[in-house]
N, C-alpha and C positions, 0 to 999 in steps of 0.2 A: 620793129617800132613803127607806130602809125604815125600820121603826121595830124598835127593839131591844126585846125580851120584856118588861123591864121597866116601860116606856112604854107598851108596847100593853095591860098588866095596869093600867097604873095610868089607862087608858080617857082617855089623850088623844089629838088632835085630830095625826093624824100629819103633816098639811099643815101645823099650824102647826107642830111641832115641824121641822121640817124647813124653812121657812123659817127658823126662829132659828138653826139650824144653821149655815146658808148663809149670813144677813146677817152673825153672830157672825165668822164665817168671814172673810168678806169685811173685816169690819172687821178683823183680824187682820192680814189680808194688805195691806190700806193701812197697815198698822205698820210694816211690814215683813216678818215671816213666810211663810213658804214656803208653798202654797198649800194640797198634802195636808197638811201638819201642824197648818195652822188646823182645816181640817177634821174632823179627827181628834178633835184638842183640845177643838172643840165641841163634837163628837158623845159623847163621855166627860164633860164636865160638863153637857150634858142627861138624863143617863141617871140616873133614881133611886138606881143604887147606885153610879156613877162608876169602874163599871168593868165591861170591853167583852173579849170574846177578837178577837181576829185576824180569825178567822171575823165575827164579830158585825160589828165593825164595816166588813170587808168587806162587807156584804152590805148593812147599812144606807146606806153610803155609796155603794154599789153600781160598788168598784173591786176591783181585785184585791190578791191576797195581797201581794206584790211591793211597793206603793203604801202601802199599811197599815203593811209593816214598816220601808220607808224613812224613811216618818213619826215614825214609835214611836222608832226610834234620834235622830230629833233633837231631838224630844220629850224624853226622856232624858235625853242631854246638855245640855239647857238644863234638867233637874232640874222639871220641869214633869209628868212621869206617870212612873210607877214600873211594874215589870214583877214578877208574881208569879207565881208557881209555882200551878197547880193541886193539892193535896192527892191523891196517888194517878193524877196524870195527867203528861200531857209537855206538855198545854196551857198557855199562860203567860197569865194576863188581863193587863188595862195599866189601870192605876187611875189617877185624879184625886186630889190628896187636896185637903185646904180649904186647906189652906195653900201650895199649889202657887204663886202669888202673890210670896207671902213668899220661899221659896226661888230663886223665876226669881231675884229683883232681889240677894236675896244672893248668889248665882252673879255677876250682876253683878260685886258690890264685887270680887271676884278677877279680874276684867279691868281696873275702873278701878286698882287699884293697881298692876299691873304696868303698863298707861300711865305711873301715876305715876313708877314706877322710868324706864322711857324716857323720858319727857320729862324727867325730871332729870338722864339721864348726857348727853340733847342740851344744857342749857341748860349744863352744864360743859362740852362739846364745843364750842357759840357763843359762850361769855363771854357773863356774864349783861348784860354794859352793852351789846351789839353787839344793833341793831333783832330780830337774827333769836330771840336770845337773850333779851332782852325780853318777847318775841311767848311764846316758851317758857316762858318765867318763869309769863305770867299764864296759860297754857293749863295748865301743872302749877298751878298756885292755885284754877284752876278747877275741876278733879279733885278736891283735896284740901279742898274748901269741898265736893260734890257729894257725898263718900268720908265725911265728919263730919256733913253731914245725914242722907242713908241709914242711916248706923246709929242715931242719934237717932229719925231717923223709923221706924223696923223697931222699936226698946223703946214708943214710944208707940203702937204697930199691937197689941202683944205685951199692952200693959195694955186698951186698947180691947177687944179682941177679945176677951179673957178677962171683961170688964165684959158683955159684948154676948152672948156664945157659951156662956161658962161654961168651964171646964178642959177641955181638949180632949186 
């Protein structure tokens, strides 16, 4: 891995950056994540200003255009990096921001509640007394116990972090 302008201005140690890259990475993809998008992901939150063009992080990552923009898109849709426009150019950068965090897992709650919705029109589809419907019962209870933490835990993240970070 190359190191991005940024990085090499701010005189570090491109071996180590480049393994946290890799291990960050890595850890990613035992999450389950896609392999170029941990990648990627990494490579944009080591980067002093947390945002990379196409190019850049091609070359640091040292794949091609094609792999980079695969990435970006699913990136993306998991609301995790944002895509900007350069001022005066057709170059787009792809930022990190601090709260990328916050928003994966809020993206979340609009997957678990429409589980919620299915697994509720299944347990009226099983009858709630019938084993399979039962099973249903508590796997919707499970969601919706999971659906009422989350956002409790995303207001106490909101007051933390404004304690911690200051108004962002």
């Amino acid at each position: 891995m190359r190191q991005p302008a940024d990085q090499a201005e701010a005189g570090r140690d491109p071996e180590a950056v480049s393994r946290f890259v890799e291990s960050f990475a890595a850890q990613l993809v035992e999450a389950g994540m896609q392999r170029m998008p941990a990648r990627v992901f990494a490579a944009l939150l080591a980067s002093d200003s947390g945002s990379l063009t196409s190019a850049e992080l091609g070359e640091s990552l040292q794949v091609s255009p094609a792999a980079v923009s695969g990435a970006v898109r699913y990136l993306s849709q998991q609301h995790m990096v944002s895509r900007e426009r350069e001022p005066g150019s057709r170059r787009e950068r792809y930022r990190v921001h601090s709260n990328q965090w916050y928003e994966a897992l809020t993206n979340r709650e609009t997957i678990i509640k429409r589980w919620e919705s299915a697994l509720s029109e299944g347990v009226a589809s099983l009858g709630a007394d019938s084993p399979a419907g039962r099973r249903m019962a508590e796997t919707l209870a499970f969601f919706e116990f999971v659906d009422g933490e989350i956002m409790a835990m995303m207001e106490r993240w909101r007051v933390h972090r404004e304690e911690r970070f200051g108004q962002q």
